[in-house]
N, C-alpha and C positions, 0 to 999 in steps of 0.2 A: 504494500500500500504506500500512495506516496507521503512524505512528512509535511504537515500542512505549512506553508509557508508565512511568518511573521514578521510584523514589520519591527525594524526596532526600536528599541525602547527611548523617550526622547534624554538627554543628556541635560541634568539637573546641575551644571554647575555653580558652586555657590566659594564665598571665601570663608575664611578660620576667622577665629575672633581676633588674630593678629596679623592676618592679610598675607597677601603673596608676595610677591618679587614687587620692591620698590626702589626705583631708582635715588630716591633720598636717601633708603636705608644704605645701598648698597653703596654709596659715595660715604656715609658716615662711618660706615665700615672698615671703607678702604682707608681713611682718612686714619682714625683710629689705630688700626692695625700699623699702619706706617709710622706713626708717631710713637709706636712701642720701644725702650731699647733692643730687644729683641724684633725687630721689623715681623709682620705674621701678616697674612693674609685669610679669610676664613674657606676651607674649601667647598661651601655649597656655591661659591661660584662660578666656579671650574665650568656648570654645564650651562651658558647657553647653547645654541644649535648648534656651532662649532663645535664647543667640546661635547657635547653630546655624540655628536657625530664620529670626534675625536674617541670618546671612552667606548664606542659601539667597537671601533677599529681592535682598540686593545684588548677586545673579550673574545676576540679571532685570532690572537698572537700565542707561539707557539707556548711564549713563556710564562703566557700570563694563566695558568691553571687554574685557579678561583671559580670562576664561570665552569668551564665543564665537568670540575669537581663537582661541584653543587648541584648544576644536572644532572648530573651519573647518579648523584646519592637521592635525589629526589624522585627520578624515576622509577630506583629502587627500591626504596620505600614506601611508595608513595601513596597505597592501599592503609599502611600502618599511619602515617601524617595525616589521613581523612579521617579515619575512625576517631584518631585522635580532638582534631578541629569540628568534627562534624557537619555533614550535607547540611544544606539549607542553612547557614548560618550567615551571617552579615559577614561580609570579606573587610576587611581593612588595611588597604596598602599601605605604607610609606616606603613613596617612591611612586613614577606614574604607569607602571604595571605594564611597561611594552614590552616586555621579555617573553620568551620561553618558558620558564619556570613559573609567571604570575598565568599563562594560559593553561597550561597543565593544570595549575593549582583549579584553577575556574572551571576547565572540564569535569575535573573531579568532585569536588565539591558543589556542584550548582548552586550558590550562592543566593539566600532572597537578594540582595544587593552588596554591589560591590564599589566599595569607597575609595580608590587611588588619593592620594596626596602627594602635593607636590608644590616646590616652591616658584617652577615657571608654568604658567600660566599657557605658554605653546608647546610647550612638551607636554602636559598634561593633556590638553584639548584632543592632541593630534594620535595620541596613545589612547584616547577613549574612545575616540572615533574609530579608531585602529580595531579594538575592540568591539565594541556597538555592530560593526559589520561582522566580526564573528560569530560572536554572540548573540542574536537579533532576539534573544531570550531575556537575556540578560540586564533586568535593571541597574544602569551606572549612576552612582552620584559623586564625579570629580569633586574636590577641594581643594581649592588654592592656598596652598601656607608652608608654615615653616614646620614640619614635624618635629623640631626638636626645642618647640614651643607651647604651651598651652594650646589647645586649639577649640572651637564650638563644633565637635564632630557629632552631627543629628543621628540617632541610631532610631531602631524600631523596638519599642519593649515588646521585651517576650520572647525576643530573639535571639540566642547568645552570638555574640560578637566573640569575633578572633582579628587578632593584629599580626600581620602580616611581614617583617621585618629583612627580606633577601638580601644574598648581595654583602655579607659585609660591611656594611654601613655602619654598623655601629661601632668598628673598629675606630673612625674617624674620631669616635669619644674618650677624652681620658677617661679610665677607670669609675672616680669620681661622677663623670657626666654621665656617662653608662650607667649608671647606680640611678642616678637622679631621672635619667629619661626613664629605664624599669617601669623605677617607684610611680611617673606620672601616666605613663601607659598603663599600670594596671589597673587605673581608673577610669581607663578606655575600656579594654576589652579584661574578661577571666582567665581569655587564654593568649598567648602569644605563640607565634612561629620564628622565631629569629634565628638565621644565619651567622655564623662566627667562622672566622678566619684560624686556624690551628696551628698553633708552634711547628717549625721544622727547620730542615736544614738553611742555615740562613743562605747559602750559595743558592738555594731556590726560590728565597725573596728577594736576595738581590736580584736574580736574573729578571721576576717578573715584574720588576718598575722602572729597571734598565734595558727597555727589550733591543734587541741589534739594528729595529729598524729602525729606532727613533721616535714611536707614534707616542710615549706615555712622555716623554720630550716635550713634545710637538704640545700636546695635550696641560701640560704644566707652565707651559711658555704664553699656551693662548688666552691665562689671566689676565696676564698683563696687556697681551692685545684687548681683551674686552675692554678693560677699564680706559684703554686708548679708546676706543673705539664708544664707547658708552658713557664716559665721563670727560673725556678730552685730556687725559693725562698725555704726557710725549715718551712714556718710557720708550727704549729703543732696546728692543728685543736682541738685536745681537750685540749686547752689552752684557747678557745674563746667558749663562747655563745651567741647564737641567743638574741637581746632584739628588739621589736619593741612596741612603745606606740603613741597612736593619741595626738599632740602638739594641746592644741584649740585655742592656741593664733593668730599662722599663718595658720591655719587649715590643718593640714598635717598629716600623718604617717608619722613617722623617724623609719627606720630600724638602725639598727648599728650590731657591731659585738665586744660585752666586752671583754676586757682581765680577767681571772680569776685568773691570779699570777703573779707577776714579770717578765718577760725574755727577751729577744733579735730574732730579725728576722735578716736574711738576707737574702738580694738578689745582687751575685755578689761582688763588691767592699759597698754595701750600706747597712749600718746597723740602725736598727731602734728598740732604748728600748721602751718599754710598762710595764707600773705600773698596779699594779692591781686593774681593775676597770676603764683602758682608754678604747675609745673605737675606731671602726674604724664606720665612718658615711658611710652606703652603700646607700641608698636610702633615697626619699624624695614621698610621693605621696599625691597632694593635692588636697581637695576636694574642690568643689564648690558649691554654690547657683546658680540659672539657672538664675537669676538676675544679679549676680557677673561673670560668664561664659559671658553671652550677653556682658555685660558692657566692660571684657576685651578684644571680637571681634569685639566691637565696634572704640576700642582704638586700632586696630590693621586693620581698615580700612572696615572689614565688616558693612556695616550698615545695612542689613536685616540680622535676625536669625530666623530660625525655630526650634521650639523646639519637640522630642517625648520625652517620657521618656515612663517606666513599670508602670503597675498599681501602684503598692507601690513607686513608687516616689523615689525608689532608686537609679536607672540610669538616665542617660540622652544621645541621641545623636542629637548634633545642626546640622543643614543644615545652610551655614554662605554663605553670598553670598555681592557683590556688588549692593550699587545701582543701578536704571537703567540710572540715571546721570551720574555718573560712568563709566558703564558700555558703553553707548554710548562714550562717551568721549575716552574707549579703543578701541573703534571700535569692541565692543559684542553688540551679541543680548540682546535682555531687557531678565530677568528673566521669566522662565513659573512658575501660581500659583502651588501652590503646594497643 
């Protein structure tokens, strides 16, 4: 028989109580972070289209493993990751969900709706739309914001809600901030999905943020074109090189972006020397032990963790959930095994 054909659902986009990508924010930002003695940069800016385009490049590179870890292990798993989240439950991304991994998740799951977030505004759109035609099922409610802010995410009661977390992203948080986003997510959803990055040979994180071809380069440099380009700064891009090296102290990747001579930026009334050899701190991404990942969802109010990871024990994604003490106490149902 044939599948009866539907149209799709219309696209409900709405903002967070703290808004999406603003160009005031993003100039007070830059401003700020430059003014640091330590110069930093914050890395949600990395993606307009360029770098977006840019980070697509590097999840195709031979070195950069994270991405088809986390496929391998999600498809693996991936009967056990539903049972766990549960069909028909409210999806909630953070991030605008154009992947592989958030489609799969969506097959499986059928979703009453499903919430992406995201802090551009065209990436978002263009990813729900992406979806909306796959899914003609599927009610989407994009959200514009900063997920690692408070946000007004509208849910359905009665629903239970799972938060969505792919990708590693929460590496980009120190410890500390990871502890504090947890603690404000778990007043999002009961359950979470989060992706983690796992300790290992460092010769294999160096390789994957130094790839041979240049694209995670290419990708780290196009800040500064942005903020050319979107704020009128004059940095001069080949004045700076890419460095990124694994810290084993705090277990981390540091990207930065060196000065290679002497000179002066500006942007506006704001001017900022650079000696050769300072650097600009863009990123931070930290890896975990799935012992040390538990411990800190622990301290962050989840006290059940599920763990998958990939054969090779490179990735990791937790299923972090409430007690059922807890959870009764909020007036949820107890957790299904998973």
């Amino acid at each position: 028989m044939a599948r009866e054909r539907r149209r799709s659902a219309p696209l409900e986009l709405a903002a967070g109580s703290k808004g999406g990508f603003s160009p005031t924010g993003f100039r007070d930002d830059v401003v700020a972070g430059l003014s640091l003695p330590q110069k930093s940069l914050p890395p949600k800016y990395f993606y307009d289209a360029a770098g977006s385009r840019l980070f697509a490049r590097i999840c195709r590179l031979p070195e950069y493993y994270l991405t088809r870890a986390e496929l391998a292990l999600t498809r693996r798993h991936l009967a056990a990751i539903v049972r766990f989240a549960g069909r028909g439950c409210q999806l909630i991304e953070y991030g605008s969900g154009e992947g592989v991994k958030s489609r799969m998740l969506i097959r499986a799951l059928r979703p009453a709706v499903y919430v992406p977030i995201d802090i551009s505004e065209d990436a978002l759109l263009a990813a729900a739309r992406s979806l909306a035609r796959e899914f003609p099922w599927l009610r989407i409610a994009p959200l514009v914001g900063d997920f690692s802010r408070p946000l007004d995410i509208r849910v359905r009661r009665g629903t239970p809600s799972v938060v969505y977390f792919p990708g590693s992203t929460i590496g980009n948080l120190a410890p500390e901030e990871a502890h504090a986003f947890l603690s404000m997510s778990r007043g999002v959803a009961a359950r979470m999905l989060v992706g983690v990055d796992l300790k290992k040979d460092p010769a294999l994180l160096h390789a994957a943020y130094n790839d041979a071809a240049g694209v995670t380069a290419a990708f780290n440099l196009n800040l500064l074109a942005r903020i050319n380009r979107e704020l009128g700064a004059d940095f001069d891009l080949r004045r700076f090189r890419h460095y990124a090296f694994y810290n084993p102290a705090p277990g981390r990747i540091e990207m930065h972006l060196v000065a290679l001579e002497n000179h002066v930026v500006r942007l506006g009334r704001h001017r900022w020397h650079f000696a050769a050899g300072e650097a600009i701190h863009t990123e931070n991404s930290y890896k975990y032990s799935a012992e040390g990942f538990r411990a800190l969802a622990e301290r962050a109010g989840f006290a059940r963790a599920r763990t998958w990871t990939d054969r090779r024990g490179m990735f990791a994604v937790f299923g972090l959930s409430f007690s059922d003490a807890r959870r009764r106490r909020a007036g949820l149902p107890p957790t299904s095994p998973a």
